[in-house]
C-alpha positions, 0 to 999 in steps of 0.5 A: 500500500505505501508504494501504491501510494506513492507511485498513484501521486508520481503518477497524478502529478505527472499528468495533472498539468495537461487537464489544466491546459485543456481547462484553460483552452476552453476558457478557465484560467489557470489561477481560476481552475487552480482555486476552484480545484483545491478548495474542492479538494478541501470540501472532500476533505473536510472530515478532518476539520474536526482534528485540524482545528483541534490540533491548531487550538491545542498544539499551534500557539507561540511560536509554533504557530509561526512554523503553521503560517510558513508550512501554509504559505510555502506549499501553497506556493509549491502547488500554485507556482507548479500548475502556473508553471506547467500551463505554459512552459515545457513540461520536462524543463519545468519539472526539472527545475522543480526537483532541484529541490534537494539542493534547497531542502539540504540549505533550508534544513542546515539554516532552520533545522540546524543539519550539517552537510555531509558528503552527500549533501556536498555532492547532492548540491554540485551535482544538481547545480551542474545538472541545472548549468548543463540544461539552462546554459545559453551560448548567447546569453552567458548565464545559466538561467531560467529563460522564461517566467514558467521555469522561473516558476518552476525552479520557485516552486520546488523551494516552496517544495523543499521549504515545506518538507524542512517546517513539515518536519519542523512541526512535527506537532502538527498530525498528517491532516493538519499538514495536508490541509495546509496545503490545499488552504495555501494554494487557495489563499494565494491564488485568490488575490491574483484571481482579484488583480486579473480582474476577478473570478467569472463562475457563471462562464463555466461550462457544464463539461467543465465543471465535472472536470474540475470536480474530478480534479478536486477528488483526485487532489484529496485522494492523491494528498492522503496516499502520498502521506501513507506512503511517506509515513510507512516507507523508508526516504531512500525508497520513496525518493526513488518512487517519486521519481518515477513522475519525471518517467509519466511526465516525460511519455505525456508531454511527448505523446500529448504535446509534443514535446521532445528534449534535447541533448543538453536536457537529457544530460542535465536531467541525468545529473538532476535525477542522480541528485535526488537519488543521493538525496534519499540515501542522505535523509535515510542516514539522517533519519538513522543518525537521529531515531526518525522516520520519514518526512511528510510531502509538500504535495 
C-alpha cells in the first residue's frame, strides 16, 4: 500500500498539468481552475476539520504557530507556482527545475533545522547545480538561467517544495491532516488575490463539461494528498525518493505523446545529473533519519 501510494501521486502529478491546459483552452484560467480545484479538494476533505482545528487550538500557539503560517504559505506556493508553471512552459524543463529541490531542502534544513552537510549533501548540491548549468546554459546569453517566467516558476516552486518538507518536519506537532490541509488552504489563499488583480473570478462562464472536470480534479487532489502521506509515513526516504521519481518517467511519455514535446541533448544530460541528485538525496535523509531515531518526512504535495 505505501508504494501504491506513492507511485498513484508520481503518477497524478505527472499528468495533472495537461487537464489544466485543456481547462484553460476552453476558457478557465489557470489561477481560476487552480482555486476552484483545491478548495474542492478541501470540501472532500473536510472530515478532518474536526482534528485540524483541534490540533491548531491545542498544539499551534507561540511560536509554533509561526512554523503553521510558513508550512501554509510555502506549499501553497509549491502547488500554485507548479500548475502556473506547467500551463505554459515545457513540461520536462519545468519539472526539472522543480526537483532541484534537494539542493534547497539540504540549505533550508542546515539554516532552520540546524543539519550539517555531509558528503552527500556536498555532492547532492554540485551535482544538481551542474545538472541545472548543463540544461539552462545559453551560448548567447552567458548565464545559466531560467529563460522564461514558467521555469522561473518552476525552479520557485520546488523551494516552496523543499521549504515545506524542512517546517513539515519542523512541526512535527502538527498530525498528517493538519499538514495536508495546509496545503490545499495555501494554494487557495494565494491564488485568490491574483484571481482579484486579473480582474476577478467569472463562475457563471463555466461550462457544464467543465465543471465535472474540475470536480474530478478536486477528488483526485484529496485522494492523491492522503496516499502520498501513507506512503511517506510507512516507507523508508531512500525508497520513496526513488518512487517519486518515477513522475519525471509519466511526465516525460505525456508531454511527448500529448504535446509534443521532445528534449534535447543538453536536457537529457542535465536531467541525468538532476535525477542522480535526488537519488543521493534519499540515501542522505535515510542516514539522517538513522543518525537521529526518525522516520520519514511528510510531502509538500
Amino acid at each position: 500500500m505505501p508504494i501504491a501510494g506513492i507511485l498513484s501521486g508520481a503518477l497524478v502529478w505527472g499528468l495533472i498539468w495537461y487537464p489544466y491546459r485543456a481547462l484553460q483552452e476552453a476558457g478557465v484560467s489557470g489561477p481560476l481552475a487552480t482555486l476552484i480545484t483545491y478548495l474542492l479538494a478541501m470540501l472532500c476533505g473536510g472530515f478532518m476539520l474536526p482534528r485540524v482545528r483541534r490540533d491548531l487550538r491545542t498544539k499551534s500557539n507561540g511560536v509554533s504557530g509561526w512554523w503553521v503560517v510558513l508550512l501554509v504559505f510555502s506549499a501553497g506556493w509549491a502547488n500554485f507556482g507548479y500548475v502556473l508553471g506547467m500551463l505554459q512552459g515545457e513540461v520536462m524543463r519545468v519539472l526539472l527545475l522543480f526537483y532541484l529541490a534537494p539542493v534547497w531542502t539540504i540549505l533550508f534544513s542546515h539554516s532552520l533545522l540546524g543539519e550539517r552537510l555531509n558528503r552527500y549533501g556536498y555532492l547532492i548540491i554540485a551535482l544538481s547545480l551542474s545538472g541545472a548549468f548543463i540544461m539552462l546554459w545559453e551560448p548567447s546569453l552567458g548565464v545559466p538561467l531560467p529563460k522564461n517566467i514558467s521555469e522561473w516558476l518552476g525552479l520557485s516552486a520546488g523551494m516552496g517544495f523543499a521549504l515545506s518538507n524542512v517546517v513539515s518536519r519542523r512541526a512535527a506537532h502538527l498530525s498528517v491532516e493538519a499538514k495536508a490541509f495546509s496545503i490545499w488552504f495555501g494554494t487557495a489563499l494565494l491564488t485568490a488575490p491574483l484571481l482579484v488583480w486579473q480582474g476577478g473570478w467569472h463562475f457563471s462562464g463555466i461550462a457544464p463539461q467543465n465543471w465535472l472536470i474540475l470536480a474530478l480534479l478536486g477528488v483526485v487532489l484529496c485522494s492523491c494528498s492522503f496516499a502520498v502521506q501513507y506512503g511517506v509515513t510507512n516507507m523508508p526516504a531512500n525508497r520513496a525518493m526513488l518512487l517519486f521519481l518515477f513522475e519525471l518517467v509519466v511526465a516525460a511519455y505525456a508531454s511527448y505523446l500529448l504535446a509534443d514535446e521532445a528534449m534535447g541533448v543538453r536536457d537529457w544530460l542535465g536531467a541525468i545529473l538532476i535525477v542522480f541528485a535526488s537519488l543521493l538525496s534519499g540515501k542522505l535523509y535515510s542516514e539522517s533519519a538513522r543518525d537521529e531515531g526518525c522516520h520519514c518526512p511528510d510531502s509538500g504535495k
